[in-house]
C-alpha positions, 0 to 999 in steps of 0.5 A, spaced: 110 438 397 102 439 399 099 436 406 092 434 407 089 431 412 082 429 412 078 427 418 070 423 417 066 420 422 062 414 420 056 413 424 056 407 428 052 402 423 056 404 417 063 403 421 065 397 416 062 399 409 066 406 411 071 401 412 072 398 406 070 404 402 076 407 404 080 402 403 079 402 396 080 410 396 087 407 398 088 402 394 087 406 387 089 414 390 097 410 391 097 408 385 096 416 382 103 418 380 102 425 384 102 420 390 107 420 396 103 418 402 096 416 403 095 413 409 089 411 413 088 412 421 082 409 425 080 411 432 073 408 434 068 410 428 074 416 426 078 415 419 083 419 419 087 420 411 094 423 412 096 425 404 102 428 401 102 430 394 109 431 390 105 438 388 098 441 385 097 438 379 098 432 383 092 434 387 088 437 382 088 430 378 087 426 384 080 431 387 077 430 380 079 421 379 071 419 379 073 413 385 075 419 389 068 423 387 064 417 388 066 415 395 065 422 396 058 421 394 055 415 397 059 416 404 054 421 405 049 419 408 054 414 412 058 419 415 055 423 422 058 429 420 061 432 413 068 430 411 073 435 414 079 436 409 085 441 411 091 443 407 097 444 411 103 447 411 109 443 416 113 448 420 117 444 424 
Protein backbone atom coordinates (compact mmCIF):
# COMPACT_ATOMS: atom_id res chain seq x y z
CA UNK A 1 0.00 0.00 0.00
CA UNK A 2 1.27 3.81 -0.85
CA UNK A 3 0.48 6.87 1.24
CA UNK A 4 0.11 10.20 0.05
CA UNK A 5 -0.46 12.98 1.69
CA UNK A 6 -1.06 16.69 -0.04
CA UNK A 7 -0.99 19.83 1.46
CA UNK A 8 -2.72 23.37 -0.39
CA UNK A 9 -3.18 26.46 0.46
CA UNK A 10 -5.86 28.31 -1.34
CA UNK A 11 -5.63 32.11 -0.66
CA UNK A 12 -8.44 33.56 1.01
CA UNK A 13 -10.63 34.90 -1.98
CA UNK A 14 -10.39 31.47 -3.78
CA UNK A 15 -11.61 29.47 -0.56
CA UNK A 16 -14.76 28.20 -2.04
CA UNK A 17 -13.75 27.70 -5.63
CA UNK A 18 -11.02 25.33 -4.14
CA UNK A 19 -13.47 23.99 -2.41
CA UNK A 20 -15.46 22.73 -4.76
CA UNK A 21 -13.03 21.74 -7.06
CA UNK A 22 -11.56 19.58 -4.48
CA UNK A 23 -14.50 17.98 -3.90
CA UNK A 24 -14.97 16.86 -7.50
CA UNK A 25 -11.25 15.64 -7.22
CA UNK A 26 -12.79 13.36 -4.56
CA UNK A 27 -15.84 12.73 -6.16
CA UNK A 28 -14.03 10.85 -9.41
CA UNK A 29 -10.50 9.98 -7.60
CA UNK A 30 -12.75 7.34 -5.13
CA UNK A 31 -14.17 5.81 -8.02
CA UNK A 32 -10.54 4.73 -9.27
CA UNK A 33 -10.15 0.92 -8.90
CA UNK A 34 -6.63 1.50 -7.38
CA UNK A 35 -8.23 3.72 -4.47
CA UNK A 36 -8.36 2.69 -0.86
CA UNK A 37 -8.98 6.13 0.82
CA UNK A 38 -9.05 9.83 -0.59
CA UNK A 39 -10.08 11.73 2.15
CA UNK A 40 -10.49 15.42 2.32
CA UNK A 41 -9.42 17.73 5.61
CA UNK A 42 -9.66 21.59 5.75
CA UNK A 43 -8.31 24.04 8.66
CA UNK A 44 -9.05 27.68 7.76
CA UNK A 45 -7.78 28.15 4.05
CA UNK A 46 -5.47 24.47 4.63
CA UNK A 47 -6.76 21.49 2.38
CA UNK A 48 -5.25 18.61 3.30
CA UNK A 49 -5.81 14.95 1.07
CA UNK A 50 -5.00 11.95 3.00
CA UNK A 51 -4.80 8.98 -0.07
CA UNK A 52 -4.12 5.36 -0.01
CA UNK A 53 -3.28 3.28 -2.94
CA UNK A 54 -3.60 -0.41 -3.37
CA UNK A 55 -0.17 -0.16 -5.02
CA UNK A 56 1.92 1.99 -7.98
CA UNK A 57 0.18 1.30 -10.95
CA UNK A 58 -2.63 2.59 -9.03
CA UNK A 59 -1.00 5.85 -8.48
CA UNK A 60 0.70 6.08 -11.66
CA UNK A 61 -3.01 5.95 -13.33
CA UNK A 62 -4.74 7.92 -10.81
CA UNK A 63 -1.38 11.01 -11.56
CA UNK A 64 -2.30 10.93 -15.39
CA UNK A 65 -6.49 10.82 -15.26
CA UNK A 66 -7.22 14.49 -16.99
CA UNK A 67 -9.60 15.70 -13.74
CA UNK A 68 -6.47 15.15 -11.79
CA UNK A 69 -4.19 17.04 -14.18
CA UNK A 70 -6.91 19.84 -14.59
CA UNK A 71 -7.45 20.53 -11.22
CA UNK A 72 -3.79 20.92 -10.90
CA UNK A 73 -4.01 23.53 -13.67
CA UNK A 74 -6.65 25.73 -12.94
CA UNK A 75 -5.69 25.69 -9.00
CA UNK A 76 -2.77 27.51 -9.93
CA UNK A 77 -3.40 30.75 -9.87
CA UNK A 78 -5.80 29.93 -6.59
CA UNK A 79 -3.30 28.56 -4.38
CA UNK A 80 -0.74 30.93 -2.11
CA UNK A 81 1.76 28.30 -2.40
CA UNK A 82 2.62 25.18 -4.56
CA UNK A 83 0.67 22.24 -3.86
CA UNK A 84 3.09 20.08 -1.64
CA UNK A 85 2.68 16.48 -2.11
CA UNK A 86 4.53 13.81 0.23
CA UNK A 87 4.73 10.14 -0.21
CA UNK A 88 5.02 8.15 2.71
CA UNK A 89 5.91 5.18 4.71
CA UNK A 90 3.77 4.20 8.09
CA UNK A 91 6.09 3.11 10.68
CA UNK A 92 4.10 2.48 13.32
Amino acid sequence: MISITAILKSKPENLIEVQNMLTHLVTETRKEPACIRYDLHTSDNVFILWEEWKDQVGLDLHNNQSYLKEFIQKTENLVSSPIQVYKTAQIL
